[in-house]
N, C-alpha and C positions, 0 to 999 in steps of 0.2 A: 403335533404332540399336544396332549389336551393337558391341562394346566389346573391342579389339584386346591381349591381355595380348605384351608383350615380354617373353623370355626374354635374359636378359641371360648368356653363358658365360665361365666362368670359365678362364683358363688355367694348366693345369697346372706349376707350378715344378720345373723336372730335381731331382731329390734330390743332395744333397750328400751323396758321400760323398767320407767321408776315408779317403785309400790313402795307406801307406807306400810311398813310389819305392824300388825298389831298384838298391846303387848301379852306374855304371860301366862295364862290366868293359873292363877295359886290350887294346889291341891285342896278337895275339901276335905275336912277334916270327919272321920268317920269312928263308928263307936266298936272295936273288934269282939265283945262282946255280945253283941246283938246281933253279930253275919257272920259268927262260928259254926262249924258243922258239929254233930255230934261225934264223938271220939269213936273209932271202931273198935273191938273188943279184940284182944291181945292175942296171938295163935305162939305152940309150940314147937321150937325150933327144932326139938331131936325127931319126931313124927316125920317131919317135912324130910328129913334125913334118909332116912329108912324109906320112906319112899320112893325118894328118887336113884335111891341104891337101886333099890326093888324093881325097877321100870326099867334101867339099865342093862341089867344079867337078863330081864324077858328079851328084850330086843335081840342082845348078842346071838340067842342060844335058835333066836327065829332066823338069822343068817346064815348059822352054821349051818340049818339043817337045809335052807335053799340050798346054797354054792353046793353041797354034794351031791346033789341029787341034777345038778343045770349038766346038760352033755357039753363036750367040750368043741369047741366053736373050730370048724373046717379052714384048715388056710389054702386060698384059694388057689389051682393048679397054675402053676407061668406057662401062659403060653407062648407055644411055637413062635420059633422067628420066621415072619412070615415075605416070603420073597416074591419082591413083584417085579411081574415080565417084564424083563429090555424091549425098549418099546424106544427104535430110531428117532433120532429129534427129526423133526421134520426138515425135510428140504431149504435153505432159503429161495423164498420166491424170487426171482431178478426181474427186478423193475428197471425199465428205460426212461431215464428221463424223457420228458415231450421233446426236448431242447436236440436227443442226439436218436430220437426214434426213426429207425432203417424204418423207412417210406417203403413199400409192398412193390416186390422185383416188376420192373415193365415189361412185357410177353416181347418176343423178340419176333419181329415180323418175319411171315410164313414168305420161305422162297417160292421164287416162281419159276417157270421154264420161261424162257428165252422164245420169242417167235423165230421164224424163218427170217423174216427182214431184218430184226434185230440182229441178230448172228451175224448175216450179211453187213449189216451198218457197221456192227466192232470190226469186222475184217477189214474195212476199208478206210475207218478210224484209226487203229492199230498199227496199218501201214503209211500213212499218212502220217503218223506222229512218228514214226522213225526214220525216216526219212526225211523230216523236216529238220528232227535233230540232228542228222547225219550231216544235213547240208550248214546249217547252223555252225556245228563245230568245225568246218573249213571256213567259213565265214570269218571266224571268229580267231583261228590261226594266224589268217592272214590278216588281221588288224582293219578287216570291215565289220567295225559293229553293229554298225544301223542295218546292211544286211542280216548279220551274225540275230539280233535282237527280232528281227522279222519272223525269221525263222522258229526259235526261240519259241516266241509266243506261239509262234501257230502249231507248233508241238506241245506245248501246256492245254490250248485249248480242246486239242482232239484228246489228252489224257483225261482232261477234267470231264468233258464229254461222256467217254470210257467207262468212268469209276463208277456211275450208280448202276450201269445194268449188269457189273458184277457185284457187287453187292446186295443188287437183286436177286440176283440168279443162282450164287456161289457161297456169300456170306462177309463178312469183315476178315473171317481167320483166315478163309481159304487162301493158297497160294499166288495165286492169278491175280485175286484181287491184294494182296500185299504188293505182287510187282507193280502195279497200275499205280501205287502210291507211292511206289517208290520210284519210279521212274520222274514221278510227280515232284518229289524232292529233287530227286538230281535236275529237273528242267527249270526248276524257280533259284536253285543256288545257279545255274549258269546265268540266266537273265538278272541274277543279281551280281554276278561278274562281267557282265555286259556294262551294268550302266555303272558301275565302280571305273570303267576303264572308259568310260564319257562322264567323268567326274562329275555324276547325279549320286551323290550321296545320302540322301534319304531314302530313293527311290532301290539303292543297293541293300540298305539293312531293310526294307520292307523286304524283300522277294530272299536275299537271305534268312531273317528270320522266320518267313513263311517254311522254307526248307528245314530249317532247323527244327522247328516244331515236329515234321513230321517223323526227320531222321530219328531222336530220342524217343520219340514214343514206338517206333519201330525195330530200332536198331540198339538201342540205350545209348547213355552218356558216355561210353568208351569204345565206341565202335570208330573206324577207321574215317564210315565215311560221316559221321558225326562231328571228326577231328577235323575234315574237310572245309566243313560250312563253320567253325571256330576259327580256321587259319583265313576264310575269307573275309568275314565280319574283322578280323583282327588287322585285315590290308585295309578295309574303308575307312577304319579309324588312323591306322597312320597315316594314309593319306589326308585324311582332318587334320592332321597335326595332334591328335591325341595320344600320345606317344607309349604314356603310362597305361591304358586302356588297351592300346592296340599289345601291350606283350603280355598283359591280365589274360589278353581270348591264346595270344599265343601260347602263354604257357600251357593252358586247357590244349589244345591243340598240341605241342611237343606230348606231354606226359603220355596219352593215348598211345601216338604216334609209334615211337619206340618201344610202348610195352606192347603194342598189340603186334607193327609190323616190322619192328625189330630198329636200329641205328643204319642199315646199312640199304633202309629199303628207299626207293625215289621219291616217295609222298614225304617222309622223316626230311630227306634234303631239302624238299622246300621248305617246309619251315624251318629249317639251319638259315637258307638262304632270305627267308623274310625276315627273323632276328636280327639278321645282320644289316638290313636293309633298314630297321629302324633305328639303329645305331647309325646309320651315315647319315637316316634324316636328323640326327640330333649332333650330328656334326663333330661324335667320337668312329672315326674313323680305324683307327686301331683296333677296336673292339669289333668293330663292321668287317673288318678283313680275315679275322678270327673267325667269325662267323659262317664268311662266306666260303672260306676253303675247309669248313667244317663239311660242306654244303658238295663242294667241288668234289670230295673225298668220296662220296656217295656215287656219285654224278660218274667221277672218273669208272669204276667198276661198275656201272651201271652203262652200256652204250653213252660211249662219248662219241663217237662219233656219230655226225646227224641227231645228235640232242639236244633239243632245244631248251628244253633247263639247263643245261651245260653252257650253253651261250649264254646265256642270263646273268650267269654266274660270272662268266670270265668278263663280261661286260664292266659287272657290279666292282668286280677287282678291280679293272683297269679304273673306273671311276674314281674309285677310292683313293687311289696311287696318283689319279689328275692331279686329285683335291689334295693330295700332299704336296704336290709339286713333282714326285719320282716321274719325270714322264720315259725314263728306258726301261721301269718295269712295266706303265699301265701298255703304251703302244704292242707289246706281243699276244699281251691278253684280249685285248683288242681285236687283233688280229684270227684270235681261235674264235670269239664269238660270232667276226665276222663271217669268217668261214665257213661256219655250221647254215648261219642263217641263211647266207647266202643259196648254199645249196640245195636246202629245204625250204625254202618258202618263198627266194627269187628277191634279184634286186628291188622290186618295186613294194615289196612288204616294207607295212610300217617301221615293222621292229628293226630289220635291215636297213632300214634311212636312217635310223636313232642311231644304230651302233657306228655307224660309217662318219655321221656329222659328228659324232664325240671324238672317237679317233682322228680324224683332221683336225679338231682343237688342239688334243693333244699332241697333236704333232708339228703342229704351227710353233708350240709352247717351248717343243723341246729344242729347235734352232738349229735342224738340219736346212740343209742348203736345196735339196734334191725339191721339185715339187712335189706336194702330195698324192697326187692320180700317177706320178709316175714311182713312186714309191709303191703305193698300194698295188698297183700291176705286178711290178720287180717283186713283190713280196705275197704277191697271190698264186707265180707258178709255182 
């Protein structure tokens, strides 16, 4: 900011000087007698009269005779109201700011055809990747991840493979190439249920997140299987022990769930049954059991028999019923998940060990006399 100096000016004081006046000097004295003019000679008054009478009446009688004779002066015609053409304001120009000026559209690369070998290479990609995943998700039932995760990737890798020579060939809208991406999504939320369930939590929200991405931009923010990669993101964090965060994704996840697939559908019951499951890790048990037969309700009209959500569920309850101490309510429940598991996925499944070890706590707890392996027998025909 530049800085204005005022010149303030000064005014100059007239100098005083001092002058002696000098004094006077006296009139002289002059003789009026001797620098008189001579007297002019007298004129008469009445003449001078008459004259000027005289001079008067000529003048008048020379006006009267102009003004009659002058033509009388034209008032001039009003003109026309004169009307000028409507003539449109001009346009405003729209100017763009520099700051928000649309940058000149990028030309959309020209597709190509597909070679012979190319064609061949997807056919043998494409089966490759579903088949991988096929095996993955048995893998992955029966509680081997490190297989299940193998697989996994190596169906990610043939998809990822995949995507650019449709995109080449087909375009980003085309169909083919939306499934390739979406397949894409669902392989990175499995691999990121993968290592949630080998408690690599970082490595779960990457390959979740990566899913996510694709699902919303594909699917929008209320799509089913959008609700999917929310309710999974929302199990890594309970299992953090981030309690308040994990029911933030889950509620994202309910809201979806019921409006799109309705209360009564089997994705809706798991997250009943995850709800509930974050309430037992916070150790309101009550609420967890509300939850989970929220969950069970779904499940029951849904194939209960041989459903492995179903067993999940009746597990969760018996759990809850340990942790109260009821052990004649948790012990039956027990019994129905062992059941299921049993027969679908075989004694030597993980999740069949967990349900089996819990129910022998419980039932150690509850102070029957009988052993445990000969009860479970007597209470499996």
């Amino acid at each position: 900011m530049s800085t204005e100096e005022n010149t303030v000016g000064t005014k100059e004081e007239p100098s005083m000087v001092t002058t002696t006046q000098a004094p006077a000097k006296q009139p002289e004295s002059t003789s009026l007698a001797a620098t008189a003019p001579p007297e002019p000679p007298r004129s008469n008054p009445f003449l001078i009269f008459v004259l000027i009478v005289l001079f008067i009446g000529i003048v008048a009688a020379l006006i009267f005779v102009n003004k009659g004779d002058a033509p009388e002066a034209e008032t001039p015609p009003i003109p026309e109201e004169i009307v000028q053409p409507e003539i449109a304001p001009p346009e405003p120009e729209t100017v763009v700011p520099p700051s928000i000026k649309t940058a000149p559209e990028t030309p959309k690369p020209a597709l190509r055809k597909l070679t012979r070998a190319e064609f061949e290479k997807l056919q043998v990609l494409e089966s490759d990747a579903m088949s991988s995943h096929e095996s993955a998700g048995e893998y992955y039932q029966r509680g081997d991840y490190a297989n299940a995760l193998t697989q996994y990737q190596n169906a990610r890798k043939n998809f990822e493979q995949m995507l650019p020579y449709y995109r080449e060939s087909l375009g980003d809208g085309h169909s083919n190439t939306i499934t390739v991406r979406k397949n894409l999504a669902a392989v990175y939320n499995a691999i990121g249920e993968v290592y949630r369930n080998q408690k690599n939590y970082p490595e779960a929200l990457n390959w979740l997140n990566k899913s996510l991405e694709i699902r919303e931009k594909l699917a929008g923010k209320n799509h089913s299987e959008t609700a999917e990669t929310y309710n999974n993101i929302a199990l890594v964090y309970d299992a953090k022990g981030q309690h308040a965060k994990a029911l933030e994704w889950y509620k994202k996840d309910l809201a979806i769930s019921e409006k799109t697939l309705g209360r009564n559908h089997p994705d809706t019951a798991k997250t009943y049954n995850n709800i509930g499951l974050v309430y037992f890790h916070q150790g309101d048990h009550v609420n967890a059991i509300d939850w989970f037969k929220k969950a069970l309700a779904v499940q029951e009209n849904n194939q209960v028999e041989g459903n492995p959500n179903a067993a999940t569920t009746y597990n969760n309850i018996a759990e809850a019923y340990r942790l109260q101490g009821n052990y004649t309510l948790a012990l039956p429940e027990y019994l129905k998940a062992y059941r299921i598991l049993l027969n679908t996925f075989g004694e030597e499944s993980s999740t069949t060990k967990a349900v089996k070890l819990n129910m022998a706590r419980a039932y150690e707890k509850s102070g029957n006399a009988t052993p445990f392996a000969e009860w479970l027998e007597q209470s499996l025909r």
